[in-house]
C-alpha positions, -999 to +999 in steps of 0.1 A: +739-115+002+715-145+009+683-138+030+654-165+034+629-143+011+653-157-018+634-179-039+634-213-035+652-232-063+652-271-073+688-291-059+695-314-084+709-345-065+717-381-072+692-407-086+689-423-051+680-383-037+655-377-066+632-392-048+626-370-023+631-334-039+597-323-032+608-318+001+621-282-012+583-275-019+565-291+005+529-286+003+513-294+037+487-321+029+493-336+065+479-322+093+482-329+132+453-352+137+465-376+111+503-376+122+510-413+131+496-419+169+523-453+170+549-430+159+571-425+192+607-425+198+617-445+231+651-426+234+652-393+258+685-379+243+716-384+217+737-400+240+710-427+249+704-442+213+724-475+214+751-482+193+762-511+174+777-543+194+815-537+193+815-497+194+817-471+222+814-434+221+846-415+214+862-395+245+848-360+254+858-330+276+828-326+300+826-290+289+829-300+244+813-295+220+809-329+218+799-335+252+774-307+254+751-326+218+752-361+234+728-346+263+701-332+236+668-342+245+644-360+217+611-356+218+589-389+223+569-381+188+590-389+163+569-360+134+588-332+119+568-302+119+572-275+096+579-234+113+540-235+107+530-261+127+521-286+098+537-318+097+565-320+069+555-340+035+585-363+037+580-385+070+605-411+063+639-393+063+640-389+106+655-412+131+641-388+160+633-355+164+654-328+185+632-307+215+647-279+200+624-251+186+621-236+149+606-205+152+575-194+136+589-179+104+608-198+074+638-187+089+660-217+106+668-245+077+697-265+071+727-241+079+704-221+105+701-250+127+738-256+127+742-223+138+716-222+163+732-255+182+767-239+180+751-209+196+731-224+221+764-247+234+787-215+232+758-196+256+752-226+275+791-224+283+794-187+287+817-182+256+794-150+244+826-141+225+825-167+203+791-166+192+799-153+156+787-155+121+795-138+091+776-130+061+786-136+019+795-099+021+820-102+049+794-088+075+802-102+110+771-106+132+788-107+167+765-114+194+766-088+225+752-074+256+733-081+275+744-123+275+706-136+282+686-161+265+661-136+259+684-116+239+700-145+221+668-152+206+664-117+196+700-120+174+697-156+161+668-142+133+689-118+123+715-145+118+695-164+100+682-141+078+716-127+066+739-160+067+732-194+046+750-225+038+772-205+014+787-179+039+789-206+070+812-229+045+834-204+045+837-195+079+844-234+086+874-247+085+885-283+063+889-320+080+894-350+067+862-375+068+888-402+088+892-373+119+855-369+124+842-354+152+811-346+169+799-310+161+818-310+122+795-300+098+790-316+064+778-290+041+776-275+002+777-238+001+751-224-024+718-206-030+706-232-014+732-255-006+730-278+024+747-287+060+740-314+083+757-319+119+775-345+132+757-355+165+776-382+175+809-408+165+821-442+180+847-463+173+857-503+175+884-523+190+897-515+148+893-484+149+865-483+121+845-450+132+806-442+127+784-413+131+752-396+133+737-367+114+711-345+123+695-315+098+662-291+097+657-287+054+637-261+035+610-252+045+623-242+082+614-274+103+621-293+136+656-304+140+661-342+137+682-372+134+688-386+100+681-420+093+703-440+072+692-452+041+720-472+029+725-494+060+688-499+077+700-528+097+733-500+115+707-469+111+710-442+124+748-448+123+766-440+091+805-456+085+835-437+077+842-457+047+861-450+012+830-446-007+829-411-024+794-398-010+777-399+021+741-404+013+712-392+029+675-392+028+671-360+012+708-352+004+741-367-008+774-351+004+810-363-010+834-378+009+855-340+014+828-318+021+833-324+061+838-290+082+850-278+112+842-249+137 
């Protein structure tokens, strides 16, 4: 069974990710007074960073998934803080930063905060029932009376603490990287793996699709939009291409490593 008090251990990525494996150990040299003043997003949600001329946002139910991400609100500071207030070591992997919270213990990284947003839509659309997660061991941590925020934040610790990117890889279901959708998940199971969440997809008039990413990372840090670092000029937008990985600032995926709920 994984917990957060396992110790931290190195991911060995691609050349491109080496770079920015320290991430894993940060070491908190920034504080808050020298985070960049200039540093501000002008977007107030998802569903208002523009997209690239020729695309338009894929079709939602009002009540999705889908739907429910696009209306996330960014905060105007664009900083990642750490769980302990510090500003993260690596400032260059974030498009914008979620107004979502982390917690004050190591607790919600990369597969945590993919829960946490599945939870939060599922109790923001009163399906209590379906707030589930299930441990290595088989363990399901079902989520029960009484349904009020105050409570949910009381059960998504626990959550955290017992469930990782290992166990919540194989409570997901396969998709193909062509069927994309907002809310898949592209994640590695391990001690650590890693999981991102689709935020967002559009298509074209040729039906070639992009999307958006968003992660928190080890340690336990604020929620944010990935930039992309193989396109700057279509950042934060990534393409559904044939390419075998998806790279990201502090993570490469492949191609069939995409998930669904």
């Amino acid at each position: 069974m994984y917990s957060k008090t396992f110790p931290a251990l190195i991911i060995i990525c691609l050349t491109a990710c080496q770079a920015n494996s320290s991430s894993h150990k940060d070491t908190m040299v920034l504080s808050r007074s020298n985070a960049t003043a200039t540093n501000t997003n002008p977007y107030p949600c998802i569903s208002a960073i523009p997209l690239p001329p020729g695309y338009h946002r894929i079709a939602s139910d009002s009540n999705s998934f889908a739907a429910w991400l696009l209306k996330q609100s960014l905060k105007k500071d664009k900083t990642v803080y750490l769980f302990n207030g510090e500003p993260k070591q690596n400032q260059s992997a974030q498009f914008a930063v979620l107004d979502i919270s982390t917690g004050d213990k190591n607790l919600q990284q990369c597969a945590d905060a993919v829960m946490r947003l599945r939870a939060e839509y599922l109790f923001a659309t009163a399906q209590y029932s379906r707030i589930s997660f299930t441990d290595n061991d088989g363990t399901v941590y079902q989520f029960t009376l009484p349904f009020t925020k105050e409570h949910l934040q009381h059960y998504l610790p626990t959550v955290f603490g017992m469930c990782g990117s290992a166990s919540l890889s194989r409570q997901l279901n396969h998709v193909d990287l062509n069927a994309i959708q907002p809310g898949d998940v592209l994640i590695r199971g391990g001690f650590p793996g890693h999981a991102v969440i689709v935020m967002d997809v559009a298509v074209n008039d040729e039906g070639k699709k992009i999307f958006m990413l968003a992660q928190s990372y080890m340690p336990a840090q604020d929620i944010h939009v990935l930039l992309n670092p193989g396109n700057k000029n279509s950042s934060p937008w990534y393409e559904v291409n044939q390419e075998g990985a998806i790279i990201t600032p502090e993570y490469y995926f492949r191609r069939n490593e995409l998930k669904r709920w």
